[in-house]
N, C-alpha and C positions, 0 to 999 in steps of 0.2 A: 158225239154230243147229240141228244134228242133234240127233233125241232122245237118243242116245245118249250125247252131250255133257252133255246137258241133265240126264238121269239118272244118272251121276256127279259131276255136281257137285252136285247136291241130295244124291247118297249121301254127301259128305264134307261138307255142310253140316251136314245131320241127326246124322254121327257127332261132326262139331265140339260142337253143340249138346248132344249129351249126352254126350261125355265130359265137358264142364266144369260139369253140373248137379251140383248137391248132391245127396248120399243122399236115398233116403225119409222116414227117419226123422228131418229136420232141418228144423225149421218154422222159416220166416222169416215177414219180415216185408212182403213184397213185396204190390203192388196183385192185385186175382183177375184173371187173364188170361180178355182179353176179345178179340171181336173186332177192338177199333180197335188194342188194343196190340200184335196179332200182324204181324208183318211178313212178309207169304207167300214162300214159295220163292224164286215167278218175280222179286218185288221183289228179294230177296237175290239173284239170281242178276243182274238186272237191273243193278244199281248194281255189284257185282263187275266186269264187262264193261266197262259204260259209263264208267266214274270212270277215266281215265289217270293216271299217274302224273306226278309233277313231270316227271322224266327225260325223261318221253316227251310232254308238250307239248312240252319245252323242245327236243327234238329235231325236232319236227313243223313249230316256227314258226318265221318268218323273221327270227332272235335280228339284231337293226340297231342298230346304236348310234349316232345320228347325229350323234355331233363327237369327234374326237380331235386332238390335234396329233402333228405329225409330229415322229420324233426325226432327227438325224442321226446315222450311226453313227459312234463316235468319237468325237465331239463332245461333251465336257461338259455334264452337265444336271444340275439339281437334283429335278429332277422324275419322273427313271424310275423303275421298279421297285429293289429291294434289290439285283436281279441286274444293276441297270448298263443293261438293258435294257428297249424300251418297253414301255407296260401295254397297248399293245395289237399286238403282236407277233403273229405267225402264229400259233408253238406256243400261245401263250395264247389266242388264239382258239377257237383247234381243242380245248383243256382245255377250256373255258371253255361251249364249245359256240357261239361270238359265228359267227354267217352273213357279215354284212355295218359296215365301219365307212366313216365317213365321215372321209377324214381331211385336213384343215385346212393350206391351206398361208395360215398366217399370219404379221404380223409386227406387232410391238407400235407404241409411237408412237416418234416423231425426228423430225427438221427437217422443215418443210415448202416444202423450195426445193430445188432444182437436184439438189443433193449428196444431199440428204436421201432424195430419190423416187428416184433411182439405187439408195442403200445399200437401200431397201426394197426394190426388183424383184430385187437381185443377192439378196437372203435369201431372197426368193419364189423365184427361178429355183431355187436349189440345193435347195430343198425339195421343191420338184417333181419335180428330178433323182432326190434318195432316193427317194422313193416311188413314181418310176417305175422306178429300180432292182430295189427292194423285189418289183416286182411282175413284174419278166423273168425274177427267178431259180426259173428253174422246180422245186426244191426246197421253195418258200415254199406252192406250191399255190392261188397268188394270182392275180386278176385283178381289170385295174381294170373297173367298168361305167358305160358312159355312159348307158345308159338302162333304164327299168325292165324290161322285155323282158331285156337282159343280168342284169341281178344277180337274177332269175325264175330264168335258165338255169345261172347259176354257185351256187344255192341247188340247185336239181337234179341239177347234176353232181357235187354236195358239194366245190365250192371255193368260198376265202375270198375275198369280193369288197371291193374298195374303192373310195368312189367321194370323188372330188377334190371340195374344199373351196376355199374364198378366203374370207380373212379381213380385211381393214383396205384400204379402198380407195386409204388412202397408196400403196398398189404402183403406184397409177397415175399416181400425180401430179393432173394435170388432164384428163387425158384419158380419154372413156370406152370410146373403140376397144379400150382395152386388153383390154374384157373380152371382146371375142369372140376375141384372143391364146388366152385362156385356158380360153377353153368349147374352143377348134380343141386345146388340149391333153388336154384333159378333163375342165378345174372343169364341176359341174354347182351346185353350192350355195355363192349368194352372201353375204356378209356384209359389209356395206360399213363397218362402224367395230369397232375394236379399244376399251383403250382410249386414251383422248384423241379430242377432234376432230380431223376432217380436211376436206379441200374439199369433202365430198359431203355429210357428215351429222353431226351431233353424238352425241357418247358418253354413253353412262348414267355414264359414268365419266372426267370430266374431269380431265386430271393434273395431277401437283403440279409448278409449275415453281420450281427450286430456285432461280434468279436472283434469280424477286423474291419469294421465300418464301410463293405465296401460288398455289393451285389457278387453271385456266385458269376464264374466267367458266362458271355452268353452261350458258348456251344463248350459241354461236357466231351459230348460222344459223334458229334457231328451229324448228330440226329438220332435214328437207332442204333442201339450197343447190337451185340451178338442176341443179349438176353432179347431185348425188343422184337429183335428179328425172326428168332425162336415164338415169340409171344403173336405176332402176328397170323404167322404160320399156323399156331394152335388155335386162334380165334376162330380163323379160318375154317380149319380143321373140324372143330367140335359145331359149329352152325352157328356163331353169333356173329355179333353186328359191331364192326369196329367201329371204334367215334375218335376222328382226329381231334375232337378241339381239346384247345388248352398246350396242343403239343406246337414245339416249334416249327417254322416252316420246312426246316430241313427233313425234318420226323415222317412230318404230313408228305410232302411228296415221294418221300420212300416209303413208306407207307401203300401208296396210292399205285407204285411203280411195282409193287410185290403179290398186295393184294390180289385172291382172285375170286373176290366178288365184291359188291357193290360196298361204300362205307357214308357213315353220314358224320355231316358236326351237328353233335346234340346241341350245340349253344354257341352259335358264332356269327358273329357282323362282317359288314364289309369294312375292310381298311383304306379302301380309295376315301370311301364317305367320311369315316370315323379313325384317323390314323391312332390307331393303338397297337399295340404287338396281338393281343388275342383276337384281334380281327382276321379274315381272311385276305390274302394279297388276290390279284385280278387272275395270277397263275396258278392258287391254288382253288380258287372258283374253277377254273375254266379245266383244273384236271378232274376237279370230285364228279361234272358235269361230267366226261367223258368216260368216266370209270360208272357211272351211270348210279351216283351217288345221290346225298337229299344235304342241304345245307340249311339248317334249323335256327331261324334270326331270333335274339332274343331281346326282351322290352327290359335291357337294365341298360341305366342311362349312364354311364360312365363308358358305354361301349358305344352311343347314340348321338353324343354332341359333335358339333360340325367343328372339325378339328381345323379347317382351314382358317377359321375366322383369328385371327392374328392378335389382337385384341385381345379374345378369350383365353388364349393360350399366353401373356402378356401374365394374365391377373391371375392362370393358374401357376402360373413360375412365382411371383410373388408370393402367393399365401404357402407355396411351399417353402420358400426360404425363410418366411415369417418363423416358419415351424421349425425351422435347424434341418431340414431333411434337402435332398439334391433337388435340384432343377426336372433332369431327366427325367420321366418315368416309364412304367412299361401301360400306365394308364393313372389318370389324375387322383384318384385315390390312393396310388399307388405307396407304402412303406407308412402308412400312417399308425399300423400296428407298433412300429418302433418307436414312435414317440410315447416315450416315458410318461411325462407331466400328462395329467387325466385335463389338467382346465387348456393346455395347447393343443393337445389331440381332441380336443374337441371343438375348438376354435377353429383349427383346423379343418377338420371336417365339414362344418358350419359355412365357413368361408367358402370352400370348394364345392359346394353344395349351393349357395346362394349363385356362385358364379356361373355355372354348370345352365342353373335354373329349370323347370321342371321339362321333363320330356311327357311325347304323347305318343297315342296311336301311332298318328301321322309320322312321326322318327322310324317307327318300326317298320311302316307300310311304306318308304323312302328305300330302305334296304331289300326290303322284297322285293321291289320294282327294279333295283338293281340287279339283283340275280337274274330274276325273270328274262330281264332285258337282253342279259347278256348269255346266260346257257337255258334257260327257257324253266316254264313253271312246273315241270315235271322232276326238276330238283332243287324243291326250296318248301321248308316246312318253318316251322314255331316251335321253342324250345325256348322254356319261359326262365329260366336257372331262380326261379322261385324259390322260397327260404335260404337266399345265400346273396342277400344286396340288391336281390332285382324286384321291377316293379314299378310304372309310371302312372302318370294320371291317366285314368281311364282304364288300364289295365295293370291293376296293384294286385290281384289274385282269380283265382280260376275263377270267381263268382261274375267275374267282368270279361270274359271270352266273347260274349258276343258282341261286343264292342270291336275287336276284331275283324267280324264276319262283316258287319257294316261297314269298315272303312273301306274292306275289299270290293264289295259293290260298290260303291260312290265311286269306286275307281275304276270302275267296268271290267271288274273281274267276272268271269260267269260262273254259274252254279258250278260245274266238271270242275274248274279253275279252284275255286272253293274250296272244295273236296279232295285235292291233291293237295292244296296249301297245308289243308288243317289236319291229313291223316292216309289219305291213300299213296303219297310216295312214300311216307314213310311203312305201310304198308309193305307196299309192294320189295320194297328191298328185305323189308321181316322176311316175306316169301322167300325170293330169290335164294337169302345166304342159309334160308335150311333148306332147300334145294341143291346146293352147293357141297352138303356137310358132308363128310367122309372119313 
């Protein structure tokens, strides 16, 4: 810093200081200023300089969001923005200040035969189509990146990077060649179960099957089948990035026990906080942490309300029996697809929704604090599951991330701290497992 610097900004500290003193003649009641209570210049000048502002972390770090799903355009959704369009669209990125997303070509459960794994790959394929559309049209400013070297460089060049997703390994039927189809595409982040079981691995979230009125058993395969196991191995293999969430807990710790490199949950809460089945238990926190994993919290509130409150849970058992559907859930929205009747499935929703009441920042940044707490900030990121139900006040789409980066600070997060939350762990494991690949 030039003196000369240094000497005008002390000139306008000193005159700040004493234009806002009191007269002479005005005796308070304040401590006698002492050596410890003075805070010198250079300190004042010191933290002036040094203290960034939200704006400009938020511009500085590598803003990643790693899970989104993909919209098609045209397509009817219940799920986008107000505008019709998705919550994580280009221009909302580029608002929003969002670097990089990951984004999800998934597809939910159906048959698991012939017909079934056809109608899956045909949902897969056109998603991929969109989002490889999405990303030619050079207006968008978008590119896709396969590996962390790319999305480093398209962070650099100041364009919005995307990197491909798989979700529900029904896309493949039985077979696990499929998955290098799909890395030779672009997926780089795998997730083998949506919800419901499929041949690979069981769901934190078994469906309801309406035939025989009654949820599929909770464990199929007692976590990974043979297929899973093979699928893990190949993820491995080929350099991508496993993502336990959605799977059940037994999945996730075998998973975790085989793997040999680092895995993240694209989208998962804590379940001490938020008892739900797609949350994470304190045991599989504390192993993704020693596998030197990233745990990715996301702002959708049915995975965010304080499930201890007794009461709450009181009046969601109610609105559900209102509706003809179980007690139990695997989460409070949970089976409202089966309700038939359009004016009770809606009621329902309604009701569960008023009850719930809105969530914030503050919910999301509760569960970051938990992880932190307990395996440290260097595996815990944001994974927004944007276009698929998620979305709270103050952060309803990418255009609102820096709402985020501020509740971080208010919480005496630091800048480093910042920058691992929003994109350097998840980083750093991109490296790792294509380092790993073989």
């Amino acid at each position: 810093m030039s003196n000369a610097y240094t000497s005008l900004l002390l000139a306008a500290i000193i005159f700040t200081v004493s234009a806002c003193s009191e007269p002479a003649e005005v005796k308070t009641t304040s401590k006698p200023v002492t050596s410890d209570t003075v805070t010198s210049a250079e300190e004042i000048i010191s933290t002036a300089i040094e203290t960034p502002s939200a704006e400009t972390i938020h511009l500085t770090a590598l803003v990643l969001d790693a899970h989104a799903d993909i919209e098609i355009p045209g397509k009817p959704s219940a799920y986008v923005g107000t505008d019709g369009l998705s919550k994580v669209a280009p221009d909302k990125m580029q608002t929003g200040g969002v670097d990089a997303v990951v984004m999800s070509i998934a597809v939910g459960p159906g048959p698991r035969n012939k017909e079934g794994y056809a109608e899956a790959r045909a949902i897969a394929d056109g998603k991929l189509s969109a989002v490889l559309a999405l990303a030619a049209d050079e207006s968008n400013n978008v590119v896709i990146a396969r590996s962390a070297v790319e999305l480093v460089k398209a962070h650099q060049e100041g364009k919005s990077a995307l990197i491909l997703g798989f979700q529900n390994a029904r896309i493949l039927g039985e077979d696990v060649s499929g998955l290098d189809e799909f890395y030779a595409a672009g997926a780089r982040v795998f997730a083998l179960t949506h919800m419901g079981h499929n041949d690979f691995a069981d769901s934190s979230r078994p469906i309801y099957i309406a035939a025989k009125s009654a949820h599929e058993p909770v464990e199929e395969h007692g976590g990974l089948s043979d297929l899973g196991r093979a699928a893990i191995t190949r993820i491995n293999k080929l350099g991508g990035i496993v993502d336990v969430s959605q799977l059940s807990k037994a999945a996730t710790m075998q998973v975790l026990a085989m793997s040999s490199a680092p895995v993240i949950a694209s989208h998962s809460n804590v379940r001490q906080l938020t008892n739900v089945s797609r949350n994470l238990s304190d045991e599989e926190i504390d192993r993704i942490g020693e596998n030197g994993g990233v745990i990715h919290v996301a702002p959708f509130r049915g995975y965010l309300f304080d499930s201890t409150d007794k009461e709450l849970d009181i009046k969601i058992r109610a609105a559900r029996r209102a509706a003809g559907i179980e007690e139990d859930s695997y989460y409070p929205f949970e089976l409202y697809w089966e309700i038939k009747d359009p004016t009770i499935k809606k009621t329902f929703l309604t009701a569960v929704s008023d009850i719930l009441g809105p969530s914030s920042v503050d919910d999301v940044l509760n569960h970051i604090d938990y992880i932190v707490e307990r395996i440290g900030v260097d595996h815990v990121g944001i994974g927004t599951d944007f276009n698929h139900g998620s979305g709270i006040v103050g952060y309803n789409d990418a255009s609102e991330a820096l709402n985020v980066t501020k509740g971080l600070i208010a919480r005496g997060y630091s800048q480093q701290d910042i920058e691992k939350i929003w994109g350097a762990n998840f980083l750093r494991v991109f490296k790792e497992v294509g380092s790993l690949a073989n």
